[in-house]
N, C-alpha and C positions, 0 to 999 in steps of 0.2 A: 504494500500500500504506500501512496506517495504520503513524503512527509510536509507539514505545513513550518515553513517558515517562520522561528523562533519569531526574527525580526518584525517579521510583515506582523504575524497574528498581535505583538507589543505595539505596534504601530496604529491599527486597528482598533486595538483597547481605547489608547492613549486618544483617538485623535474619531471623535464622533461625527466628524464628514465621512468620514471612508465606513464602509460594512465588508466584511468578509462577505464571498460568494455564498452558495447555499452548501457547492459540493465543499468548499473549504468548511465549513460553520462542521459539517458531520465528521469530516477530516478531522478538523480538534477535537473533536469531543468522543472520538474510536480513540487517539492518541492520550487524552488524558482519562478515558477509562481502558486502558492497555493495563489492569492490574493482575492479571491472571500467575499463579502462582500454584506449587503441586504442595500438596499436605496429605496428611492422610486422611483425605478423605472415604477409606471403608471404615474408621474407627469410631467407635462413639469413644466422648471424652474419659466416663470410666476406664476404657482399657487403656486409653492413657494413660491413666494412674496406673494400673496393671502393669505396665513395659516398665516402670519406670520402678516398683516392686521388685520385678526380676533381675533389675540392673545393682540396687542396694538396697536391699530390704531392711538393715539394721540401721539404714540412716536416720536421722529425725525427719519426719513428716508434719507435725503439728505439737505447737508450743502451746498451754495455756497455763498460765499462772504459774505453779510449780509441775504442772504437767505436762510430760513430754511424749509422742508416741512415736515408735519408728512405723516406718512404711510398710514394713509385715504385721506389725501388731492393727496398725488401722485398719489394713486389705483382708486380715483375717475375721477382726469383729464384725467387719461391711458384711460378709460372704455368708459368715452366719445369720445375721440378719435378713441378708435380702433371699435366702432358703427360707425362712419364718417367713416375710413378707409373701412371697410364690404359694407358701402351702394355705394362707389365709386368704388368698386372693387378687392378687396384686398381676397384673396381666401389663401385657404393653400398652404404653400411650397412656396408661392410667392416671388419674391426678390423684398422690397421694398428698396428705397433709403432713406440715412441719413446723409444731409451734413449741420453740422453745427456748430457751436461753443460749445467750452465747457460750459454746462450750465442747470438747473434744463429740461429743454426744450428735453433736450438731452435726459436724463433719460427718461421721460414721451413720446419723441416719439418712444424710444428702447421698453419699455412696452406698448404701444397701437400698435404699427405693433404685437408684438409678442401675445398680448390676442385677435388680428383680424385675427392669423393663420398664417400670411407672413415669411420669413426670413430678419431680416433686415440688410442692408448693408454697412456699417460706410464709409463714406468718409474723410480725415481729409481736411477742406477747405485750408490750406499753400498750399496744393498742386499746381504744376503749371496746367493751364488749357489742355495742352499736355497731360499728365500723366493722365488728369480725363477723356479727351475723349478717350482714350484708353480703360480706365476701363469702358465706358458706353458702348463701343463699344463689350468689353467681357463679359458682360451680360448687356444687354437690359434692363432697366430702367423703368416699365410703368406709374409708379407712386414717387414722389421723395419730401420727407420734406426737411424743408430746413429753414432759415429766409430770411429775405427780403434785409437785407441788404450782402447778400451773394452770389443775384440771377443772380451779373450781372458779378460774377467769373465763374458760370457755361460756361462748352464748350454747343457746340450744342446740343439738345437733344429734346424726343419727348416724355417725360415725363410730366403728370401733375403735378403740383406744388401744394403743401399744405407747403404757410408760416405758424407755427407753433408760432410766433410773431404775425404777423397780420389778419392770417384769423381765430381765432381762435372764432369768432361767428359761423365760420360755425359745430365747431364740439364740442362748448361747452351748446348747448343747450340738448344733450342726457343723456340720463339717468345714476347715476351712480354708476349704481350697478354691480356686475362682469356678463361677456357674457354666454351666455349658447348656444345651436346650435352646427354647426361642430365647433367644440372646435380643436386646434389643440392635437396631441397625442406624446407621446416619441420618434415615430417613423418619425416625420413631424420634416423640418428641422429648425433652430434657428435663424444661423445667416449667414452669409459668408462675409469673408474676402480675401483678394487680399493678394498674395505675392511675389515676383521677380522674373520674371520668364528669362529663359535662353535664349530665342527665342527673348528677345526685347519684349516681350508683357506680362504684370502681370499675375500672375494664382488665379483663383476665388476658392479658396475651400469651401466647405460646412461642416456645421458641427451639426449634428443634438442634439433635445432636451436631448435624453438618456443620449449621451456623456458630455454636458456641466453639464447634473445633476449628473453623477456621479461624476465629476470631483468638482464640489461643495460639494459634500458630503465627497466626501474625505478630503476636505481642514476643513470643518465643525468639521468631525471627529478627524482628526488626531491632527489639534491643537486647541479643544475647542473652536471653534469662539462660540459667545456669544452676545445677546444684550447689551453687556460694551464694542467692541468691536468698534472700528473708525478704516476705510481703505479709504487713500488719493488715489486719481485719479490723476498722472502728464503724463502718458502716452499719446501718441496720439490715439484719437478716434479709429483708423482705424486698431490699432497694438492689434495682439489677447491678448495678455499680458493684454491689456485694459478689455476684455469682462467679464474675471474671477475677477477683482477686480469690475465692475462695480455690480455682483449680489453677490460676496460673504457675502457682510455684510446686503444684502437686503433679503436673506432667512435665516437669523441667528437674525431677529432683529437688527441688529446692525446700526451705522451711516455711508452712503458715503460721503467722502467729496468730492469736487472738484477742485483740484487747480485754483486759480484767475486768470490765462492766459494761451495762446494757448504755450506758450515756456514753456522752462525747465529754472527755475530759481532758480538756490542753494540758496540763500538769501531768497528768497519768500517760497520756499519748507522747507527751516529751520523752519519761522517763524513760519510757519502753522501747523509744525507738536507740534512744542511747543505751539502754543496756544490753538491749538482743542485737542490736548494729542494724536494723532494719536496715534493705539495699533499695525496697518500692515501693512507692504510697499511691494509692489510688482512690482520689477521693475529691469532691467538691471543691472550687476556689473559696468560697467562704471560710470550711471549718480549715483550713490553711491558713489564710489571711490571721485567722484566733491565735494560728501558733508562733508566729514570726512579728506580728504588727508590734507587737508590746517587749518586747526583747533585747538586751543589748546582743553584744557578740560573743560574749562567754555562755549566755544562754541558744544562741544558737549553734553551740559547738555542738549540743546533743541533735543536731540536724545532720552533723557533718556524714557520715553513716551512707546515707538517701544517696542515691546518685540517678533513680529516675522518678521523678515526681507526674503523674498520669491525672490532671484536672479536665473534669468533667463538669456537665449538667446546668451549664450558666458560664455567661462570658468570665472572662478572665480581665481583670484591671492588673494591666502590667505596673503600672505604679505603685501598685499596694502590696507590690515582691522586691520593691525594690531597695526594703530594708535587708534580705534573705541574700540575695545575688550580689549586693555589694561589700556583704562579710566574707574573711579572710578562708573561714573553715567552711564555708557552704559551697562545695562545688556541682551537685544535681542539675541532672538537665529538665526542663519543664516540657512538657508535651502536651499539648491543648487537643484532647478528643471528643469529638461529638458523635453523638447515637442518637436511638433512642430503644425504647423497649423490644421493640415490636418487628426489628434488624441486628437482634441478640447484640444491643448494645452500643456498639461502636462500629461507625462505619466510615469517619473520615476523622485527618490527623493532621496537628504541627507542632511542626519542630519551633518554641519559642527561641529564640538569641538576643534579638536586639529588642529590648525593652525599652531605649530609648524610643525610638522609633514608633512605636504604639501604647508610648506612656498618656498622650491624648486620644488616642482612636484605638477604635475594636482589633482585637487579635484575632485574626483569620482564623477559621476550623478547616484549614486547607485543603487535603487530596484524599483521595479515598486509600482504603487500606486494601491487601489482597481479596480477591475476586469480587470486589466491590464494583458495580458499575452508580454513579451519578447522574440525576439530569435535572437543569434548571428547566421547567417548561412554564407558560401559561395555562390560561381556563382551557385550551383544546389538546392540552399536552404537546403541544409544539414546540420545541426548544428557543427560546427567547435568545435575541443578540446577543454576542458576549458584553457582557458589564453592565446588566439592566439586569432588574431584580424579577424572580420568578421564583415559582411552588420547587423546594427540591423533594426530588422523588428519589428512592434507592431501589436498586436489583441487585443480586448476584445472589450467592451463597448464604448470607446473613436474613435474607427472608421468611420470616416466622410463619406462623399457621396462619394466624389472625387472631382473633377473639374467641374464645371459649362461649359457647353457646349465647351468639351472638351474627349471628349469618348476615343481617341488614349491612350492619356496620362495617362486619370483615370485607362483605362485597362493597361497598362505598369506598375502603381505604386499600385493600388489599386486589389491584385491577390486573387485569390479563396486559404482559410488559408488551408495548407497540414496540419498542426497540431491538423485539429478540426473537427468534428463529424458533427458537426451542420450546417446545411444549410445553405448556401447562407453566410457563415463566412467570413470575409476578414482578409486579411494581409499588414497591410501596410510595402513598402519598403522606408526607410527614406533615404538612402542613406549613411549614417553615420557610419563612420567605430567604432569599439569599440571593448573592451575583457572582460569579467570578471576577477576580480581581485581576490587573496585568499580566501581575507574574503566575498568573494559572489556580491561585487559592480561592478556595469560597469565602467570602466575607457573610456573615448571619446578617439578619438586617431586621427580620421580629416575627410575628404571628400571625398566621390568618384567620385565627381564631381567638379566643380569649383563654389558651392555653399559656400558663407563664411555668419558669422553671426559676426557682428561689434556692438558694442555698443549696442548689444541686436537685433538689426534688420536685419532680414534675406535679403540677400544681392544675387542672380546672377551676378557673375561677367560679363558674356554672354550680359545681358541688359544694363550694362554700356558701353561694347566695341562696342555695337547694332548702341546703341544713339551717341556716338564717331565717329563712320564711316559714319554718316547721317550729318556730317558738311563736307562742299565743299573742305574744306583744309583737309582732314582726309583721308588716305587713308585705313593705318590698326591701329588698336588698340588692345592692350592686358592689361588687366587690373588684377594686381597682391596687394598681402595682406603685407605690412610690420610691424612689432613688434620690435619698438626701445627697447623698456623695458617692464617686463611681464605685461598684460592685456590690454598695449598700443597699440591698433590696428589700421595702418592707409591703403587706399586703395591710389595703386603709377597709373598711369596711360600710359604706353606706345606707342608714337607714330609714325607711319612714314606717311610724307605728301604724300599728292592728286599729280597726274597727275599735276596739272595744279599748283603746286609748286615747280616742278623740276627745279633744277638748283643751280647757287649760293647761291640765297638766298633763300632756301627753307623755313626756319621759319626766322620770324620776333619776336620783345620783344612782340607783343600785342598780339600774337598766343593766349596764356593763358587763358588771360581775356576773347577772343571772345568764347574760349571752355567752361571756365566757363560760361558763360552768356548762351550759345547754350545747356547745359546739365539744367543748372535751368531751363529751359524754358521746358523740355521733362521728368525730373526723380525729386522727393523728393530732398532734400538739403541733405539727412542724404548719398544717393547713390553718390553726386557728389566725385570723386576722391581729396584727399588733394595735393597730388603732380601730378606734369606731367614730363616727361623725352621725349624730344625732341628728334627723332634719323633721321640720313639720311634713313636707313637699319633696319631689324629686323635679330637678331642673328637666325641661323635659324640649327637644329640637323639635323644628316645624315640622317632620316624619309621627311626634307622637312619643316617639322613642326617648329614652331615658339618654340626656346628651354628657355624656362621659364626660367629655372635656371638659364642661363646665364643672362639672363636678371635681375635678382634678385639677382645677385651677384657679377656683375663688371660695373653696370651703375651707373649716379649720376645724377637729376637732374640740368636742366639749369638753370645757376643761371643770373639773372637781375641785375645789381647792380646800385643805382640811388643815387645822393651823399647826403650826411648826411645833416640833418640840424644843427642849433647850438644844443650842448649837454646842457641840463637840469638837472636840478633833479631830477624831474618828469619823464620826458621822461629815462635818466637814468634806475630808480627806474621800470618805466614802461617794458621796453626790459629784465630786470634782471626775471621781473616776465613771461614773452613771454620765455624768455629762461630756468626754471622753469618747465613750462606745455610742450615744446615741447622737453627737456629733451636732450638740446644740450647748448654748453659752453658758446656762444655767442651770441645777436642778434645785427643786426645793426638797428638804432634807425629809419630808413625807410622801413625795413624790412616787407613785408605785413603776416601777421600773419595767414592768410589760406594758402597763396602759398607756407610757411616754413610747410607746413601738418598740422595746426590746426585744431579743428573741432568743433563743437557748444560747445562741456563738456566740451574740455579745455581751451574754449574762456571764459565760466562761471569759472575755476577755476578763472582766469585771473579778472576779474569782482568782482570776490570776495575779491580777495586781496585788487584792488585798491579800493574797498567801505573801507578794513579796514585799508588801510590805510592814503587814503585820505581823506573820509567820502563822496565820492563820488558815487552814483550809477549809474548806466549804465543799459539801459533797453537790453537784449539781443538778440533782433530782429533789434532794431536799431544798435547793434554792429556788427552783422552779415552781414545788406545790407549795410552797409557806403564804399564808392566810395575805399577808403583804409585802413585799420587797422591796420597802423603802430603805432608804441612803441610812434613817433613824434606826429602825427595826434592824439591821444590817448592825449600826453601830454596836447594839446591846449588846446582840450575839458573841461579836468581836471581843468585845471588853467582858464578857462573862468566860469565853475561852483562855483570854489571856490571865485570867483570875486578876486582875486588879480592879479600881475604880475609875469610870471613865471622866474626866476631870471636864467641868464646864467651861468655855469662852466664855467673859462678860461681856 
């Protein structure tokens, strides 16, 4: 095939008098999806772990806490297990359940559903029990692990249970050797995950064997993973981002750790990466941003370790790394990848370097990865100019099932590919608007829907204004994205009351608190909104329609104001740092600290300070549900741990 002229195509970019022809426009875009690459694709990723068994079975495979397991010890409990699971039930393609703590247990139940043919289904247990009947309710359950002391968070269900702690005579008497039989194949699916869906109700995608192994194979390839290789676990179970760090280092030889608690703890996550020497982190620019923004350079020594840093899920502010890249001891490369669920994850990559250079503007999510094909098209799937913004769409390898019992939808996103020869080829539509940039990278550009990604997690705004309007006080909701400063992303929540609040006093001060309490009860803590904006009226555009903008650009929330306690030093010290993370002038010392828009990663910046500089720690699940997290309340705790008196300012 002829090739297109580096020059011309940069020329072309650059200069919007000229258009490439129609044959050159296909020309680029055969050439920049030329990703094709051999893996093993007859394997499912289990028996990747299996090869990698037979190569050093006494190595260490999984680290938690004081527990260490080697690669024979793991592959031998998996084998007995997923014998138990086969004689109970468990067939190919099956969705088993997996709700449990972070923990070696975890690993071992992810590999015995997976060598027993099932897909298995992560649940994270924080969840509220609302939010899990829902998901049991969108795919059916028939079988579900779990431990025992977790069995009495489950919603209702008609699952059998296999505690994985206590009944574990019943599936550790079988043999342990690998299964043979209907084995599952590349083409049998892996795992399925849940992700926010617009409707009010989660959507289940599927994501089969091929896709997750070539997706490892790429990662394998592109940056040498290695058995000297360690990849920490701080993700939540349930979040895809988890799935690819939980086999990467398990079919490379290498060590999984598993962080020591079900939260995100910058403190605990420093510690651990400096003591086991982590080599990978893969995880959200945010909860990053927690570990490095507040730090000198001795503190970042325990970074030094990392040498590939893999952010996903949300742009990247190269500025806000560029306390980490300009210390002495932090040499890690950054790679900015973009996925999504529903293309097992990841499907296009970059290599960060010059952060000068997009210290003001967006970081490309550049090129596709092995057998990834991309295309920018418009509404008829036609491929748009180069450097004009279009729907991108993905094929190759990485394409999932679609939605679990869900056909409308799957057919809407999941289309027969126009660009491919091959049968039964799909096309996934992501909805993500994007353009190629000169030098050949995709630049993101936003949404064509009112889907956002926060802190790495993919967010429907549609399910939070769902859950909003299902409280008695609630009439309508609109639920919008604000960015005090770059990568600072908080969700505002807009409301107008119920019927049955009409009047003078439509809202009251405790509104707040009963919506918080009524959304924890139904969505994640990471979905609940940081602010709310109290309205009589919604502003509303000549269409009828509720007009966003305006509401995003001349509202403020309601402020509460409850009078101060005596001022501190402490308390003080404490509000300076509240005011710090939420990246405004002032706080007052009663101030509650999620109703100003805080959110768990800036509650830990906050936590980190006051360990350095009171020598105090705060566990941050207890900082999270305590009745009020003001600067005040904060101060007592402080000064009661420290055992002295906390001395008044006059």
């Amino acid at each position: 095939m002829a090739q297109v002229d580096p020059q011309r195509w940069r020329s072309m970019m650059n200069d919007s008098s000229n258009t490439l022809s129609s044959h050159e426009h296909y020309q680029l875009l055969a050439k920049l999806n030329t990703t094709e690459a051999e893996y093993a694709s007859d394997k499912c990723v289990h028996e990747l772990f299996e090869l990698q068994v037979e190569r050093a079975p006494e190595a260490t495979a999984v680290v938690f806490g004081n527990e260490q397991w080697t690669y024979r010890q793991l592959n031998e409990q998996a084998n007995k297990l997923a014998r138990y699971l086969r004689q109970i039930g468990v067939s190919l393609d099956m969705p088993v359940g997996l709700f449990i703590n972070r923990s070696v247990l975890m690993v071992i139940g992810l590999l015995g559903i997976l060598k027993a043919g099932g897909a298995y289904v992560p649940y994270d247990p924080t969840y509220p029990k609302a939010r899990l009947a829902t998901m049991f309710q969108e795919v059916p359950i028939s079988i579900l692990l779990t431990q025992e002391s977790l069995i009495n968070h489950l919603p209702e269900h008609k699952a059998k249970i296999v505690c994985l702690d206590t009944d574990q005579e019943q599936f550790t008497r079988g043999t342990p050797e690998n299964l043979t039989g209907k084995n599952p194949t590349p083409e049998n699916l892996a795992y399925v995950v849940f992700t926010s869906g617009s409707t009010g109700k989660p959507k289940a995608t599927a994501v089969f064997n091929r896709g997750w192994n070539n997706l490892l194979n790429w990662f394998s390839q592109e940056f040498q993973i290695s058995p000297h290789d360690k990849v920490l676990i701080m993700s939540s179970f349930s979040f895809d981002i988890t799935q690819r760090s939980l086999m990467m280092p398990l079919v490379n030889g290498g060590e999984l750790h598993l962080l020591a608690s079900n939260y995100f703890d910058p403190t605990l996550v420093l510690d651990t990466i400096s003591t086991s020497q982590i080599t990978l982190l893969n995880c959200a620019p945010s909860p990053f941003y927690s570990l490095t923004e507040t730090q000198d350079h001795e503190t970042l020594k325990q970074l030094s370790s990392l040498r590939e840093i893999f952010l996903g899920g949300e742009a990247i502010s190269a500025s806000r790394l560029h306390n980490c890249v300009s210390c002495e001891y932090f040499t890690a490369e950054f790679v900015n990848v973009y996925g999504v669920s529903e293309c097992s994850d990841v499907s296009i990559f970059y290599l960060l370097h010059d952060f000068e250079r997009y210290a003001l503007s967006s970081v490309p999510i550049g090129k596709p990865i092995f057998n990834t094909k991309v295309y920018v098209v418009d509404d008829n799937l036609t491929p748009v100019p180069l450097g004009e913004v279009g729907e991108l769409c993905v094929a190759g390898d990485g394409v999932g099932k679609g939605y679990l019992n869900d056909q409308a939808l799957t057919q809407r996103k999941f289309i027969p590919n126009p660009f491919s020869s091959k049968p039964n080829a799909k096309l996934y539509k992501t909805g993500d608007l994007v353009r190629y940039r000169p030098d050949g990278n995709l630049e993101f550009i936003g949404r064509l829907d009112h889907q956002v990604k926060i802190r790495g997690l993919r967010i429907e705004l549609g399910e939070i204004e769902t859950s909003l309007r299902q409280h008695a006080e609630v009439q309508e909701a609109v639920v919008l994205v604000e960015e005090p400063s770059p990568g600072d992303q908080r969700l505002v929540a807009y409301l107008m009351p119920s019927e049955s609040r009409a009047g003078a006093d439509k809202w009251d001060n405790g509104i707040v608190d009963r919506l918080r309490q009524h959304l924890n009860s139904k969505i994640p803590q990471y979905m609940v909104p940081n602010k709310f904006v109290l309205l009589n009226d919604m502003p509303l555009n000549p269409n009828g329609k509720v007009d966003r903008t305006a509401l995003q650009s001349t509202l403020t929330p309601t402020e509460t104001k409850i009078p101060e306690k005596p001022r501190t030093p402490i308390a003080i010290a404490i509000a300076a740092f509240f005011a710090e993370a939420l990246r405004v002038e002032k706080v007052d010392l009663d101030e509650d600290f999620f109703e100003l828009g805080g959110h768990s990663l800036l509650a830990a910046q906050v936590l980190l300070q006051i360990k350095e500089a009171f020598g105090v720690h705060f566990d941050l699940a207890a900082f999270s549900s305590a009745e009020r997290t003001s600067a005040a309340s904060l101060a007592e705790r402080v000064a009661e741990a420290r055992g002295h008196q906390n001395s008044v300012v006059v």
